[in-house]
N, C-alpha and C positions, 0 to 999 in steps of 0.2 A: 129477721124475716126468713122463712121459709120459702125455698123454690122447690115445686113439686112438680113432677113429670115422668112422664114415661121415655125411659132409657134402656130400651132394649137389647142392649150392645154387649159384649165380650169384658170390655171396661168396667162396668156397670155391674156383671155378675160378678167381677175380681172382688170391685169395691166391698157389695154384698157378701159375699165369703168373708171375708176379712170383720166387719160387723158383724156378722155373725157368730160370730167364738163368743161377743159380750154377749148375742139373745140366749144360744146352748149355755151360757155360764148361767144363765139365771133360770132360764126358766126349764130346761130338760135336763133328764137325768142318764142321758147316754152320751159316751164320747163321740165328738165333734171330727165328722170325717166328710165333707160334702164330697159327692159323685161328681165331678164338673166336668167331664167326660160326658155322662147323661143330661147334667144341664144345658153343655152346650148343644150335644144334641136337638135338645125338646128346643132350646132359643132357637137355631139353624132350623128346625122345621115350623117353624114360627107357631108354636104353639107355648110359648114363655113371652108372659108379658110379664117386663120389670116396671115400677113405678120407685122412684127414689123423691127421698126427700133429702134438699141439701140445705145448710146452713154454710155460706161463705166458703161454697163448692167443695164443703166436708160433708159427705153423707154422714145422716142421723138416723136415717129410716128407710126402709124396702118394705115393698111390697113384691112376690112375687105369685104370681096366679097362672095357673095352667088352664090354655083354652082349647077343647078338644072336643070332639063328639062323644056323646056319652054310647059307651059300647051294649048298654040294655035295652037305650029309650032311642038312639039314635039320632037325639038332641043335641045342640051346642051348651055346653054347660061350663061355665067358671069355675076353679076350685083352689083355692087360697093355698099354694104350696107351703108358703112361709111371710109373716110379715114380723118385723118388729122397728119398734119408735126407742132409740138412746133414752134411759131415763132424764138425763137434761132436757128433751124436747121434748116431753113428754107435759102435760097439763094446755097442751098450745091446740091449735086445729090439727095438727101434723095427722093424726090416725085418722082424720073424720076428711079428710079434703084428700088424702092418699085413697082412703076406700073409695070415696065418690069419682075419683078418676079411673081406678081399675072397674066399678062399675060400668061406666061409659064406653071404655076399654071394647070390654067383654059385650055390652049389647052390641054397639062399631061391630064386633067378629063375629055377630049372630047369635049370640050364648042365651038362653033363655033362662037363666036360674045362675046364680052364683051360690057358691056353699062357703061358708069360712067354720074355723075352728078357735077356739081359746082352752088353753093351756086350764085347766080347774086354777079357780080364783083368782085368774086373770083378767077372768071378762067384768066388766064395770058398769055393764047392762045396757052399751050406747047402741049394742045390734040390733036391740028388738024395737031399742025408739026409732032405729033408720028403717024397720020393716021385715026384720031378718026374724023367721019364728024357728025356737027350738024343733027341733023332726026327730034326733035322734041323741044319745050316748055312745060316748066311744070307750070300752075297754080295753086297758094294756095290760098284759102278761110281757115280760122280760124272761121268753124260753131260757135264758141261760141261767136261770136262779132257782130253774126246778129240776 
């Protein structure tokens, strides 16, 4: 069984770092250097909301989502800094019961709209059964290969 929640904490963002090297091993293509200096920033100004998933209080999954005014619209808006599920916990609800609480999260702090992102051929189509509609493409250039 999975225990899912929101863990806000210093702890919590270690934990997530450290998981992290397995999500950049797999799925990005640049070296793995997180800011946690900025992170803890954005946590201390409570604008970092972590969601973890633990198996037998071994994180298997983070969620982290940044909740902030959107500097255009002047709206509360969600935006999925980073999530990933260990492939071992992976096939279980872990991704689907993590989103719906960072959801909840995010309306709780006022957010009108949450944005997420997947990695190309990542996504397995679960966002658009939960309500989530494509808006936009994201293009990467890697300036240091030109």
């Amino acid at each position: 069984m999975y225990d899912i929640r929101e863990e806000s904490t210093e702890e919590a963002l270690d934990d997530c770092i450290l998981l992290g090297k397995s999500h950049n091993d797999e799925v990005m293509t640049s070296a793995y250097n997180p800011n946690k200096s900025l992170l803890l920033l954005i946590l201390n100004a409570g604008m970092l909301s972590i969601v973890t998933a633990r198996q037998n209080g071994v994180l298997v999954g983070y969620w982290l989502n940044v909740i902030t005014e959107d500097f255009l619209s002047s709206t509360i808006m969600a935006r999925e800094g980073a999530f990933f599920v260990h492939p071992e916990a992976r096939g279980s609800s872990v991704f689907f019961r993590m989103l719906k609480l960072t959801e909840k999260i995010a309306k709780d702090k006022g957010a009108l709209q949450q944005l997420i992102m997947f990695e190309e051929g990542h996504d397995d189509g679960l966002a658009p059964r939960l309500g989530y509609k494509l808006l936009e493409r994201v293009y990467k250039k890697n300036l240091g290969d030109s």
